[in-house]
VODREN-459565 format. One record per residue: residue number from 1; x, y, z negated of N, C-alpha, C in turn. Coordinates in nm, 2 decimals. Layout:
REM VODREN-459565
{site NUM, {X, Y, Z}, {X, Y, Z}, {X, Y, Z}}
...
//
This chain:
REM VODREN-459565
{site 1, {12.09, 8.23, -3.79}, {11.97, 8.24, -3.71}, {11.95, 8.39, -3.67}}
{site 2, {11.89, 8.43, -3.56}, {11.92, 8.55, -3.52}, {11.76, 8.60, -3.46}}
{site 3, {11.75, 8.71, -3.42}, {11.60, 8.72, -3.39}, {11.61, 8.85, -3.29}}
{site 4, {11.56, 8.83, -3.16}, {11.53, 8.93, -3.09}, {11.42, 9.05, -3.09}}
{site 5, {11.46, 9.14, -3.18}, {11.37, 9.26, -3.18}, {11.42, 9.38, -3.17}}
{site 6, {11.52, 9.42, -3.03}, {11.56, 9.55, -3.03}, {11.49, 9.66, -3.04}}
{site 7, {11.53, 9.78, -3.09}, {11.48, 9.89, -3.09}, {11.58, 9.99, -3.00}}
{site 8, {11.52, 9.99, -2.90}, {11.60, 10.05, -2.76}, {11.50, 10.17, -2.73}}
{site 9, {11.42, 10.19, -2.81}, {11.33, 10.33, -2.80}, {11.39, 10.47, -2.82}}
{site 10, {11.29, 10.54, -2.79}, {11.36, 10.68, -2.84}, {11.27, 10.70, -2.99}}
{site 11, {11.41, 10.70, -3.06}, {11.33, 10.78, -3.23}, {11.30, 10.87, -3.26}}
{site 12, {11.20, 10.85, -3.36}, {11.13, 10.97, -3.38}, {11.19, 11.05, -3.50}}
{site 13, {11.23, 11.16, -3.48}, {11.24, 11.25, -3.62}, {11.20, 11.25, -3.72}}
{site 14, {11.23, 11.21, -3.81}, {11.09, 11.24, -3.93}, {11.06, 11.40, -3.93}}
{site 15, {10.96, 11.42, -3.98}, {10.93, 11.55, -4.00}, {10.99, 11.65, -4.06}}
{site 16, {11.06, 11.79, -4.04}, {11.13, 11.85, -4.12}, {11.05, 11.91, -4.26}}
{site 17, {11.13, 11.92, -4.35}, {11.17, 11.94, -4.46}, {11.14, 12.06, -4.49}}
{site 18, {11.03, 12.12, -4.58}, {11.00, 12.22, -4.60}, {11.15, 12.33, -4.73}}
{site 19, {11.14, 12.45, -4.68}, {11.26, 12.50, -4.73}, {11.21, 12.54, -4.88}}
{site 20, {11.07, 12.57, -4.90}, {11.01, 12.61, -5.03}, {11.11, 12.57, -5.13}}
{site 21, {11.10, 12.65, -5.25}, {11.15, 12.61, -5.34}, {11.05, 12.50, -5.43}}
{site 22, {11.13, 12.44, -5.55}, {11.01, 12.34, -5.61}, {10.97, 12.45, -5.72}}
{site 23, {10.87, 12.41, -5.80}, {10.81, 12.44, -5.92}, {10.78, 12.61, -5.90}}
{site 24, {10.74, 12.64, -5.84}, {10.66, 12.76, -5.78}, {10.53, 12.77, -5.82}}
{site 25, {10.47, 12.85, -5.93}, {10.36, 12.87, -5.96}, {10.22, 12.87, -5.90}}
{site 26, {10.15, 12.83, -5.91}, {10.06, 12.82, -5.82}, {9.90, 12.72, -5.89}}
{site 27, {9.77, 12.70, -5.82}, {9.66, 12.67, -5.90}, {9.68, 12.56, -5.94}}
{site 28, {9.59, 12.52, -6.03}, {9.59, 12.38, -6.13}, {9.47, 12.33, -6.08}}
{site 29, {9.40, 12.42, -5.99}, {9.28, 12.33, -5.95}, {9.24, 12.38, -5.83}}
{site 30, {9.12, 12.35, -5.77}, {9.11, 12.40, -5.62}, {9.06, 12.57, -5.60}}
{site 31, {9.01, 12.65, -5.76}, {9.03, 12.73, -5.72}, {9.14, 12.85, -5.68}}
{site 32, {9.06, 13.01, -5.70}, {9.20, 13.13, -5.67}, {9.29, 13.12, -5.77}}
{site 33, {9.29, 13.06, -5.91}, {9.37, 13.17, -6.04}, {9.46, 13.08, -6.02}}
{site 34, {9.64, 13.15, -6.09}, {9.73, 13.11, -6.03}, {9.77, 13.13, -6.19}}
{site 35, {9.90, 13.03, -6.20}, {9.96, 13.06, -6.33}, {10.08, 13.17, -6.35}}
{site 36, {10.08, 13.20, -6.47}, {10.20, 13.35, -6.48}, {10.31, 13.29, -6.52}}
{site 37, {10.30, 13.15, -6.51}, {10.45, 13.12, -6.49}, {10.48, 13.03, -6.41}}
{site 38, {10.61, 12.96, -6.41}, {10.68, 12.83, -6.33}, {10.64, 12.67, -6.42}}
{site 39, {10.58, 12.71, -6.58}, {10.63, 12.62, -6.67}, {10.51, 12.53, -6.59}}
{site 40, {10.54, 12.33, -6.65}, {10.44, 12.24, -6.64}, {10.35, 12.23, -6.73}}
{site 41, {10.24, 12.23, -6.72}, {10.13, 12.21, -6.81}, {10.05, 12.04, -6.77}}
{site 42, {10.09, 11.96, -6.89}, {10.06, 11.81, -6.88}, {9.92, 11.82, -6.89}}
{site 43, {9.84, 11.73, -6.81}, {9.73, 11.66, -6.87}, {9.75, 11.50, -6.85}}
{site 44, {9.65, 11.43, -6.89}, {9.62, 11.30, -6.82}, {9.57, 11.27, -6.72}}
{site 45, {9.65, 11.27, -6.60}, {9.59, 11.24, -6.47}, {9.61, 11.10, -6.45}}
{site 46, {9.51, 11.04, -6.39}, {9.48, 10.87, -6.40}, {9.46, 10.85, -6.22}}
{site 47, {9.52, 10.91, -6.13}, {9.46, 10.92, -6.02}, {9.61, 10.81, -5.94}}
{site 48, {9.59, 10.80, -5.80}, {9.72, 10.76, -5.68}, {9.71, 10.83, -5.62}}
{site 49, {9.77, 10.90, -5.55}, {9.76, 10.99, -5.43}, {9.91, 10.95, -5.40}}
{site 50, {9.89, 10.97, -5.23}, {10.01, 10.96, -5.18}, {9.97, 10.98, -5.02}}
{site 51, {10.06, 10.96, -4.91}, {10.05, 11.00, -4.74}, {9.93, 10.93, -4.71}}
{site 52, {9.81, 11.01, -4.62}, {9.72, 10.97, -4.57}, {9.61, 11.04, -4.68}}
{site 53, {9.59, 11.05, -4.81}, {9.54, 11.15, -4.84}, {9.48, 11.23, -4.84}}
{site 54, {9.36, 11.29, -4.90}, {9.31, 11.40, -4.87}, {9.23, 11.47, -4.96}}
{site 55, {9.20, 11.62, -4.95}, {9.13, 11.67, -5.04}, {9.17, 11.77, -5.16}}
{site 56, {9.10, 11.80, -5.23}, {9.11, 11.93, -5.33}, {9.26, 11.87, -5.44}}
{site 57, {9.28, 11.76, -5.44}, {9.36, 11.71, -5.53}, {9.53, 11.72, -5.48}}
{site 58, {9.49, 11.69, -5.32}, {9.61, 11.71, -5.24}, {9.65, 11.86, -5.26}}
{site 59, {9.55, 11.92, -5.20}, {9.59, 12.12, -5.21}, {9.63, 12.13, -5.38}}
{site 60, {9.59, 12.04, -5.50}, {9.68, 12.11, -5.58}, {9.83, 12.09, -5.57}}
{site 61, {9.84, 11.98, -5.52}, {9.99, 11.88, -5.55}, {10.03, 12.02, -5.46}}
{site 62, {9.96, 12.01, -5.31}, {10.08, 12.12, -5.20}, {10.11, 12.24, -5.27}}
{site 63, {10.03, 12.33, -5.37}, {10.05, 12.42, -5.43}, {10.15, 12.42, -5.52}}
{site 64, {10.19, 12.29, -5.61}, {10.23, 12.28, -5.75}, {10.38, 12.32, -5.68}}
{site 65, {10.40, 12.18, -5.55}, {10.55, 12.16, -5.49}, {10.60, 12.29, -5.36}}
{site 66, {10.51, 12.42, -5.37}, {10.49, 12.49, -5.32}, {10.53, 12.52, -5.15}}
{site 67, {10.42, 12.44, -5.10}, {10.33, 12.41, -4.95}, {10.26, 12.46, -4.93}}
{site 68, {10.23, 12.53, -4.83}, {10.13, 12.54, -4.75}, {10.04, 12.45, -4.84}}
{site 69, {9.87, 12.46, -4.87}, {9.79, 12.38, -4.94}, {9.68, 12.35, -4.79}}
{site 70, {9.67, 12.20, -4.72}, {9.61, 12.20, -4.63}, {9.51, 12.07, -4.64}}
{site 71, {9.51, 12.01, -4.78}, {9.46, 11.90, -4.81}, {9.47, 11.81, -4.71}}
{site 72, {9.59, 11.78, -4.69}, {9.62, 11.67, -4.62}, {9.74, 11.64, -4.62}}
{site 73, {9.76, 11.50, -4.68}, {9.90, 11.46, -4.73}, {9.99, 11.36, -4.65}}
{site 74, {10.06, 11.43, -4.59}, {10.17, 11.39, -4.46}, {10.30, 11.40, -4.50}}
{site 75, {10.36, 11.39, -4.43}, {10.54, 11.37, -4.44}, {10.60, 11.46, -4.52}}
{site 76, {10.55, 11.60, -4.46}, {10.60, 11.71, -4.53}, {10.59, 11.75, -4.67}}
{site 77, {10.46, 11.71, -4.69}, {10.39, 11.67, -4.83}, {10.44, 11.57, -4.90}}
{site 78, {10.48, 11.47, -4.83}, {10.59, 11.35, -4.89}, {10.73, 11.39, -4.97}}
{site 79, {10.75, 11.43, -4.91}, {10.89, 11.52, -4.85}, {10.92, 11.61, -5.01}}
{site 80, {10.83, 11.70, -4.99}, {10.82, 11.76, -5.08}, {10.80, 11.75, -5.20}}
{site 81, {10.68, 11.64, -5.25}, {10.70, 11.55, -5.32}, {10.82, 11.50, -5.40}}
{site 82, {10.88, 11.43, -5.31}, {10.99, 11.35, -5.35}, {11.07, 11.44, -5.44}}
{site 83, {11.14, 11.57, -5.40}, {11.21, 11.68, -5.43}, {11.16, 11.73, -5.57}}
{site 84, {11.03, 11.72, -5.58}, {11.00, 11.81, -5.70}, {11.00, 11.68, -5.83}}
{site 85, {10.98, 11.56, -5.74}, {10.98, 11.46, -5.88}, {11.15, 11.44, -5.90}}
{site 86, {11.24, 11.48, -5.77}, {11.39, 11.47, -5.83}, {11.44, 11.55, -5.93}}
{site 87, {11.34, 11.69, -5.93}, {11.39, 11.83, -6.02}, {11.35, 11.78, -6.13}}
{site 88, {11.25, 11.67, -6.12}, {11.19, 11.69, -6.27}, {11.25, 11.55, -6.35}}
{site 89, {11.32, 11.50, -6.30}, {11.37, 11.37, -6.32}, {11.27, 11.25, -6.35}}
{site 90, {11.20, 11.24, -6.24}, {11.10, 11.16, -6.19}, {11.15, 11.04, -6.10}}
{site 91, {11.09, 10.93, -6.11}, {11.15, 10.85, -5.94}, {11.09, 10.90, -5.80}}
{site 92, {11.15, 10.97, -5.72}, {11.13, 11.03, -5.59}, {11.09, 10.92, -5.53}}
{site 93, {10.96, 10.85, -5.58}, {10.92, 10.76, -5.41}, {10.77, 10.83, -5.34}}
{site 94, {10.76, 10.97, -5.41}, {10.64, 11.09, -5.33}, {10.51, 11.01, -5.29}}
{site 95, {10.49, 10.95, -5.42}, {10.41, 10.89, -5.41}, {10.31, 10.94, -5.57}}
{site 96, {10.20, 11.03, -5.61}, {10.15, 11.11, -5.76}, {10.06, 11.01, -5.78}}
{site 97, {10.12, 10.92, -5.86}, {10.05, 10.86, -5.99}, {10.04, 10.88, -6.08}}
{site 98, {9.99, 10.84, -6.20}, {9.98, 10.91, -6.34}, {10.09, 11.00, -6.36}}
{site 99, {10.21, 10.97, -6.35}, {10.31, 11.00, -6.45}, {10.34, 11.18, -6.39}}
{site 100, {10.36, 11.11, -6.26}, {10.40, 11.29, -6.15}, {10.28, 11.35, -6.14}}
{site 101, {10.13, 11.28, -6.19}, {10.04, 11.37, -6.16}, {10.03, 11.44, -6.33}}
{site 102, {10.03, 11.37, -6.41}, {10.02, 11.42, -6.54}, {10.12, 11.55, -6.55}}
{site 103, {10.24, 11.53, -6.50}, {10.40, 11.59, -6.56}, {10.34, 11.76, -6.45}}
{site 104, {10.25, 11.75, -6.35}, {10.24, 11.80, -6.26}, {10.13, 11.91, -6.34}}
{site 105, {10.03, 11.88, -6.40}, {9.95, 11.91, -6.46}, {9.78, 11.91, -6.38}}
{site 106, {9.78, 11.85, -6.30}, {9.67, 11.78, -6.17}, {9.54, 11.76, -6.28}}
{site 107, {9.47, 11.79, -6.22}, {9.31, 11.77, -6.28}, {9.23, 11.70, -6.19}}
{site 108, {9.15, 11.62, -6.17}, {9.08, 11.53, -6.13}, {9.13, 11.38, -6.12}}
{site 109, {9.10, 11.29, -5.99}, {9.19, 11.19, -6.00}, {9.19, 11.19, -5.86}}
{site 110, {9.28, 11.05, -5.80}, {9.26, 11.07, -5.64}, {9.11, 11.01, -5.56}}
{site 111, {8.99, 10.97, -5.65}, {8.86, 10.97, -5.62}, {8.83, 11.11, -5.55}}
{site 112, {8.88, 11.21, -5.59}, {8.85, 11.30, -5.52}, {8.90, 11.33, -5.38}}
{site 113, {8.98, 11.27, -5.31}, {9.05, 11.30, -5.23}, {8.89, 11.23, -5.12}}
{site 114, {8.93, 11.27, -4.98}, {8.82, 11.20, -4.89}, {8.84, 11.26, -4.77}}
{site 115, {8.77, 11.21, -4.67}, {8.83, 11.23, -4.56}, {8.82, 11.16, -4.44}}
{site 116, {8.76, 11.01, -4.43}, {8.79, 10.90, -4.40}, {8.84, 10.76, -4.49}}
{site 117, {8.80, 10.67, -4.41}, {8.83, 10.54, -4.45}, {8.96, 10.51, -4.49}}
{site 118, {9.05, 10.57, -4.43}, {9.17, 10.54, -4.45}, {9.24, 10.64, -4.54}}
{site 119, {9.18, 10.75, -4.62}, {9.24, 10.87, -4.69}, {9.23, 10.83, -4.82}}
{site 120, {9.17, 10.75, -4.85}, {9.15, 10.78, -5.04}, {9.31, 10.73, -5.13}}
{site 121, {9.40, 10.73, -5.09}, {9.50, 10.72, -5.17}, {9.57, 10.60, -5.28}}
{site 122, {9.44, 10.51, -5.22}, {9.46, 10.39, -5.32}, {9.47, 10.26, -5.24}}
{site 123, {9.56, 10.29, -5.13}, {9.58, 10.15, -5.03}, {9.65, 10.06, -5.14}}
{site 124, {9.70, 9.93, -5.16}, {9.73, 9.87, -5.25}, {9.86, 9.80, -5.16}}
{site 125, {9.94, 9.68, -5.25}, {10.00, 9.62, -5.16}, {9.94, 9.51, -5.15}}
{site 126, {9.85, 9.45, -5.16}, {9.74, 9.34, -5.16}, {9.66, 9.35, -5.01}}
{site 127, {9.61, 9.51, -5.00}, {9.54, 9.50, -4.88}, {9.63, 9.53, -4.81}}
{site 128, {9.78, 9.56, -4.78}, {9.83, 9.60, -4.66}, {9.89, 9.44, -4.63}}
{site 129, {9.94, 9.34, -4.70}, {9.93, 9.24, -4.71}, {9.80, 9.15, -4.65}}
{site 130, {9.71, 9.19, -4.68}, {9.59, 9.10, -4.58}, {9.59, 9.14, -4.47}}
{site 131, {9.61, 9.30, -4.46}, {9.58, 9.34, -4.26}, {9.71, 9.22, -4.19}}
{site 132, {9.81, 9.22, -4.27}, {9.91, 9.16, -4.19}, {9.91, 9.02, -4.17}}
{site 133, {9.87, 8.97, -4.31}, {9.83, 8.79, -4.24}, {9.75, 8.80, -4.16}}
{site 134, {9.63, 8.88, -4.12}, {9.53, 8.91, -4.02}, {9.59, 8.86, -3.88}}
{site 135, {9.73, 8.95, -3.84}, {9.78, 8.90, -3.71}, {9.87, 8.81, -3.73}}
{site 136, {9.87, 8.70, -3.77}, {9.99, 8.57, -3.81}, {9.95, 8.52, -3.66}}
{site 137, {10.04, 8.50, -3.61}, {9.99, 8.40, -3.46}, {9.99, 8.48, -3.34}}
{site 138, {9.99, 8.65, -3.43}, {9.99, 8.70, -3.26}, {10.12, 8.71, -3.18}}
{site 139, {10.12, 8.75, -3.03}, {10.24, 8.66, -2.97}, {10.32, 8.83, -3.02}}
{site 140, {10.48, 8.80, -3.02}, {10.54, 8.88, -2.99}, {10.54, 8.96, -2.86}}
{site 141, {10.58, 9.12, -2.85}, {10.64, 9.14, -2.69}, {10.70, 9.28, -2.70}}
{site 142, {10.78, 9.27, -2.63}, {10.91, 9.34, -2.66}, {10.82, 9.51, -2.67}}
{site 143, {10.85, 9.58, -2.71}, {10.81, 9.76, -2.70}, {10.67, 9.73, -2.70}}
{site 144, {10.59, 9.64, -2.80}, {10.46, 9.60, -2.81}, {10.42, 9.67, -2.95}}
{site 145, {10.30, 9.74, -2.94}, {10.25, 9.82, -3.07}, {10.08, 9.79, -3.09}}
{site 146, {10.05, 9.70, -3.03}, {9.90, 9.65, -3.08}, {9.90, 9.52, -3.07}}
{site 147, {9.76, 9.44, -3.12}, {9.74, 9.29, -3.14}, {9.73, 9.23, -3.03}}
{site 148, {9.74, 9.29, -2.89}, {9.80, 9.19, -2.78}, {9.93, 9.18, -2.80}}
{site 149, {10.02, 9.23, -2.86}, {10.17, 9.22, -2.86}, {10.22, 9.33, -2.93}}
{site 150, {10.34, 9.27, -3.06}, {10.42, 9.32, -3.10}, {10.56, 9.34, -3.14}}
{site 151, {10.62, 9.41, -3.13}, {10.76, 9.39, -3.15}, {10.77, 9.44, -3.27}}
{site 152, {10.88, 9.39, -3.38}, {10.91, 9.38, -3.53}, {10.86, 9.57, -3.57}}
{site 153, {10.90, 9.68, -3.48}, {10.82, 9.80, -3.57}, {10.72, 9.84, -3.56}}
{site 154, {10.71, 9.82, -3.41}, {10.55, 9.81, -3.41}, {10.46, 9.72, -3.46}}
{site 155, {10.49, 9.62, -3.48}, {10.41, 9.55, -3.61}, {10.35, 9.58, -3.72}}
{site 156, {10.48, 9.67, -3.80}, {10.47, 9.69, -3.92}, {10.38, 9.85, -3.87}}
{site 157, {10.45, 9.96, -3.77}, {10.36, 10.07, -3.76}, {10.22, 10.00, -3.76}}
{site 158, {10.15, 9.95, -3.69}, {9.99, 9.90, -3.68}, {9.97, 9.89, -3.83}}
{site 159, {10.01, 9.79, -3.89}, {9.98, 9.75, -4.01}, {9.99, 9.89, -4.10}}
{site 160, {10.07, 9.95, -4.13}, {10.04, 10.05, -4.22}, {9.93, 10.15, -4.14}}
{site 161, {9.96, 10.20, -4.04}, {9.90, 10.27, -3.99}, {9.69, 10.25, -3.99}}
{site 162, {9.70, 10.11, -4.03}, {9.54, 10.09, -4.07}, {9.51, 10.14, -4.24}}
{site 163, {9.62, 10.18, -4.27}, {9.61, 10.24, -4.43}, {9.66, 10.37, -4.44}}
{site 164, {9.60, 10.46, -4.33}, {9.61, 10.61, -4.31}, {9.78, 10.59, -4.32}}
{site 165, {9.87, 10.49, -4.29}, {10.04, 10.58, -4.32}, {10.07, 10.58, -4.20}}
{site 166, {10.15, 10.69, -4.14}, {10.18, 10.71, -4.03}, {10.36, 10.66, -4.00}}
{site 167, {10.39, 10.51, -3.95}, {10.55, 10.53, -3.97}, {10.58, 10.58, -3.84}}
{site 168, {10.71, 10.60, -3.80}, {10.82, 10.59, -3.70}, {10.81, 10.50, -3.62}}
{site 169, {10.84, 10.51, -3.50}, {10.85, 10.40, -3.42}, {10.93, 10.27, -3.43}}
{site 170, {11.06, 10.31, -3.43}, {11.16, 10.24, -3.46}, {11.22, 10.14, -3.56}}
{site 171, {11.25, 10.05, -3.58}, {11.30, 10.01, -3.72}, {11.39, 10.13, -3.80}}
{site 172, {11.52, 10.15, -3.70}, {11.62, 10.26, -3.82}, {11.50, 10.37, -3.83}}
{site 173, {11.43, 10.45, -3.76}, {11.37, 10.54, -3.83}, {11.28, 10.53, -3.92}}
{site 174, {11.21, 10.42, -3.91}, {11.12, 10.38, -4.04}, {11.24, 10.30, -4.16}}
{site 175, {11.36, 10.29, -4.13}, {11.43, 10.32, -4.27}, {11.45, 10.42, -4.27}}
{site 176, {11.54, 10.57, -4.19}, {11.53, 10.66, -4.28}, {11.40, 10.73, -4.34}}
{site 177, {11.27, 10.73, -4.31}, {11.20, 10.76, -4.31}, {11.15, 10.71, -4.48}}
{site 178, {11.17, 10.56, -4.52}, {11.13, 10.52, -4.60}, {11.22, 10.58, -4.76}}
{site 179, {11.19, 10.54, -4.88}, {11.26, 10.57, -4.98}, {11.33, 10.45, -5.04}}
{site 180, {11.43, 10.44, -5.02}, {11.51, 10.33, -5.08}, {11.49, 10.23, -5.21}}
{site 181, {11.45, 10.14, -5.23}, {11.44, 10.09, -5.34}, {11.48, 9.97, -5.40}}
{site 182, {11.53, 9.90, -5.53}, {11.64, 9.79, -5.51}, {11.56, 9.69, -5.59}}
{site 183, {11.42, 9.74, -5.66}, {11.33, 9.63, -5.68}, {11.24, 9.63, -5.60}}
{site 184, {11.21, 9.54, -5.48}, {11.05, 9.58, -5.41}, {10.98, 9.50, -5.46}}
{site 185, {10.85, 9.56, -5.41}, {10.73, 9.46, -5.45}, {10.64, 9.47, -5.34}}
{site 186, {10.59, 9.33, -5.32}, {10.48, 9.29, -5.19}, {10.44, 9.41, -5.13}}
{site 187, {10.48, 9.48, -4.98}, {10.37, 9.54, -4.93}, {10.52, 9.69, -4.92}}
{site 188, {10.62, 9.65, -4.96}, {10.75, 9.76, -4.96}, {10.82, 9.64, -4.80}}
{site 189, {10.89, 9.78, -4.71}, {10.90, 9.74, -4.53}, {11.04, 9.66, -4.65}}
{site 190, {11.10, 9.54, -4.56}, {11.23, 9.50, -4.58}, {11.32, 9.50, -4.45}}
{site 191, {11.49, 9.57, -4.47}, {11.54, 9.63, -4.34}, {11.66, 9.56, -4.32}}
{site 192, {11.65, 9.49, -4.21}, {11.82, 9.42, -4.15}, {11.89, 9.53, -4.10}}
{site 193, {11.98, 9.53, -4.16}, {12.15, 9.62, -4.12}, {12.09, 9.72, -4.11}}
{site 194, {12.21, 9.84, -4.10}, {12.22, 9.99, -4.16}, {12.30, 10.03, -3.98}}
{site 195, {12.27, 10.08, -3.90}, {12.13, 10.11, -3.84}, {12.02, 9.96, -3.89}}
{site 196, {11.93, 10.00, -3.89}, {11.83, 9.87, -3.88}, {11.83, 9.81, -3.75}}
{site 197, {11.81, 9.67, -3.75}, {11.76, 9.64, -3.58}, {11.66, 9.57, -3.60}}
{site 198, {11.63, 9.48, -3.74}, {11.48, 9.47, -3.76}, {11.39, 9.50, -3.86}}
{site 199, {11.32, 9.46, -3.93}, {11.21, 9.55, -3.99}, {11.08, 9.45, -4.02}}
{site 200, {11.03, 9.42, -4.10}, {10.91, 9.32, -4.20}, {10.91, 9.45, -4.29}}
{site 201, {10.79, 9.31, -4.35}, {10.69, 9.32, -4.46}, {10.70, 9.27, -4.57}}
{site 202, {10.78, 9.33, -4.69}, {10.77, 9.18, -4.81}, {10.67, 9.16, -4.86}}
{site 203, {10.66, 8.99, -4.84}, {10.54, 8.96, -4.94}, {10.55, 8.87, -5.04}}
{site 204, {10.63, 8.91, -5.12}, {10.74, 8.85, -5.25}, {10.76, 8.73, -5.23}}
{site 205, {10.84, 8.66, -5.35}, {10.93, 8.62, -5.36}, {10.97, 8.55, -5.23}}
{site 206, {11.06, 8.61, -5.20}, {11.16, 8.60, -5.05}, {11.10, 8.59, -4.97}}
{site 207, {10.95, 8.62, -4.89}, {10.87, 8.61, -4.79}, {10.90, 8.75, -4.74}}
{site 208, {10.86, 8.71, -4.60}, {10.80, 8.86, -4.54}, {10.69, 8.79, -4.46}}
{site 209, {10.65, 8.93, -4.42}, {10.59, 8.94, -4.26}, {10.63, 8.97, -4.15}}
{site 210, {10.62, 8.92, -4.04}, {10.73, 9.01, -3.94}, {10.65, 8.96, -3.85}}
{site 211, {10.74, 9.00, -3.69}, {10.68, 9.00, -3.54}, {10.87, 8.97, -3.46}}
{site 212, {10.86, 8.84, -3.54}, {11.02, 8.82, -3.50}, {11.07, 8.81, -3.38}}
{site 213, {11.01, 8.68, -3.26}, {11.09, 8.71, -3.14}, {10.97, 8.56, -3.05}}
{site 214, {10.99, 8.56, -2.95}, {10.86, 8.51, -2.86}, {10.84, 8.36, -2.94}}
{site 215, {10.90, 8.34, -2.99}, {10.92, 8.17, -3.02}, {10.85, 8.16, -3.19}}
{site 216, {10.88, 8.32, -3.25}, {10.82, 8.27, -3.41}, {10.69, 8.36, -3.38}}
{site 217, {10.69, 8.44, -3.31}, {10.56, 8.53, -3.26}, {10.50, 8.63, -3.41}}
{site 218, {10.42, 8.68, -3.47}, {10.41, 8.73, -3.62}, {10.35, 8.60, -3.69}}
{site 219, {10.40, 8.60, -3.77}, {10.45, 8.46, -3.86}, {10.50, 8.59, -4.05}}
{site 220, {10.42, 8.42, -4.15}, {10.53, 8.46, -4.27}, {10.56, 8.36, -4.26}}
{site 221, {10.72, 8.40, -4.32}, {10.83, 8.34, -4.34}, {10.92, 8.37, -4.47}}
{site 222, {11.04, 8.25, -4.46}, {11.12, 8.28, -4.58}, {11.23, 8.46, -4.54}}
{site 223, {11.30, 8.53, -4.64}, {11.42, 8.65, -4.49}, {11.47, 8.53, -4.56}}
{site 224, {11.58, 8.53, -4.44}, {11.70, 8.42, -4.47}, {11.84, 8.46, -4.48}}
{site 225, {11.83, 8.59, -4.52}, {11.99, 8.66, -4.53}, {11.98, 8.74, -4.69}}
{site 226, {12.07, 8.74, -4.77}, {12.06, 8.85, -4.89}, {12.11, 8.98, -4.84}}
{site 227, {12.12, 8.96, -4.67}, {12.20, 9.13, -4.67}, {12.07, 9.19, -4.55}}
{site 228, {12.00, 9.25, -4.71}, {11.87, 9.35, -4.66}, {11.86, 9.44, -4.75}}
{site 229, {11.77, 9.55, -4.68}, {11.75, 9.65, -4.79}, {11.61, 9.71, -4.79}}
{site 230, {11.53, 9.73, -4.89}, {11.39, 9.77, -4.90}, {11.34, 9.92, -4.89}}
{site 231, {11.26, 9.94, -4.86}, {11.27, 10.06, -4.83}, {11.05, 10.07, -4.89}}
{site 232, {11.05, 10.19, -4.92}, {10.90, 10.24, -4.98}, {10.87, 10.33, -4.93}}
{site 233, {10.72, 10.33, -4.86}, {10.61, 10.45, -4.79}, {10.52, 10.48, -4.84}}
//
């Protein structure tokens, strides 16, 4: 079975890669005082933070992974992220929950973040999952990126993009862009072939969501191939 959703666009970059080093001293909270050393100081942080983000909790994380601190948690902030939870032998999906916020030594939780509707840090895979059954029915159309018409990335761009995440245009760049992962769970993109040529939504056991081609239009469905790969934003 095969499915028309080329991506004949021009891709987008992801955003470069800040050169900072990781674990660079810097505040434990939103104010000036800075620590006299590199070491981590644990607490219990109970918060999610991750891209879309915002706020005094973000400026610590940009400080900790040593950023620019601009309370606002984007690629570069992802990016960076990722890097500091590799040094620390963390799972790099740049995404500070308990564990990377605790090991981080982060004080408040991501309640504090704000900004907008779409900033607080606690998108789920439950609600990115409802915005998408939301457009079940809508028609496909080829280089389509809203609910008059979508093509398989722009589908998925809309849908996260109502949960403050900003993807790529493309399918392959919303896989490189994504973090690889070999258990997903509902609400992680799922990627045909390496370049990608398409691009869904898993919403477990063997479902997705997609914007497959004029005839299945955005529909869930069964994927009908085991040669996919998941990818986490």
């Amino acid at each position: 079975m095969t499915f028309s959703c080329p991506d004949e666009l021009v891709f987008i970059t992801p955003a470069p890669r800040t050169a900072s080093a990781m674990g660079l001293s810097g505040s434990s909270s939103s104010g000036s005082s800075r620590s006299s050393s590199g070491s981590t100081t644990r607490t219990n942080f109970s918060g999610l933070v991750r891209q879309g983000s915002r706020g005094s909790v973000v400026k610590q994380i940009q400080r900790k992974v040593g950023i620019s601190a601009d309370g606002v948690f984007g690629p570069a902030t992802r990016s960076a992220v990722q890097r500091w939870q590799r040094s620390h032998g963390l799972t790099a999906d740049g995404v500070v929950g308990p564990a990377t916020g605790s090991r981080m030594g982060l004080t408040g939780s991501s309640s504090g973040s704000s900004g907008g509707s779409s900033s607080s840090g606690n998108t789920s895979s439950s609600s990115v999952l409802g915005t998408a059954a939301r457009y079940v029915g809508h028609s496909y159309r080829y280089g389509g990126t809203t609910p008059s018409g979508f093509d398989c990335s722009g589908f998925t761009s809309y849908v996260f993009r109502q949960h403050g995440k900003s993807l790529p245009r493309t399918a392959e760049a919303q896989r490189q862009a994504a973090t690889r992962v070999s258990s997903p769970r509902p609400g992680d993109l799922v990627f045909f072939g390496a370049p990608a040529w398409h691009v869904g939504i898993y919403a477990g056991n063997g479902q997705m969501y997609d914007a497959g081609n004029s005839r299945t239009n955005v529909s869930k469905r069964a994927i009908w191939t085991s040669a996919v790969t998941y990818g986490r934003v």
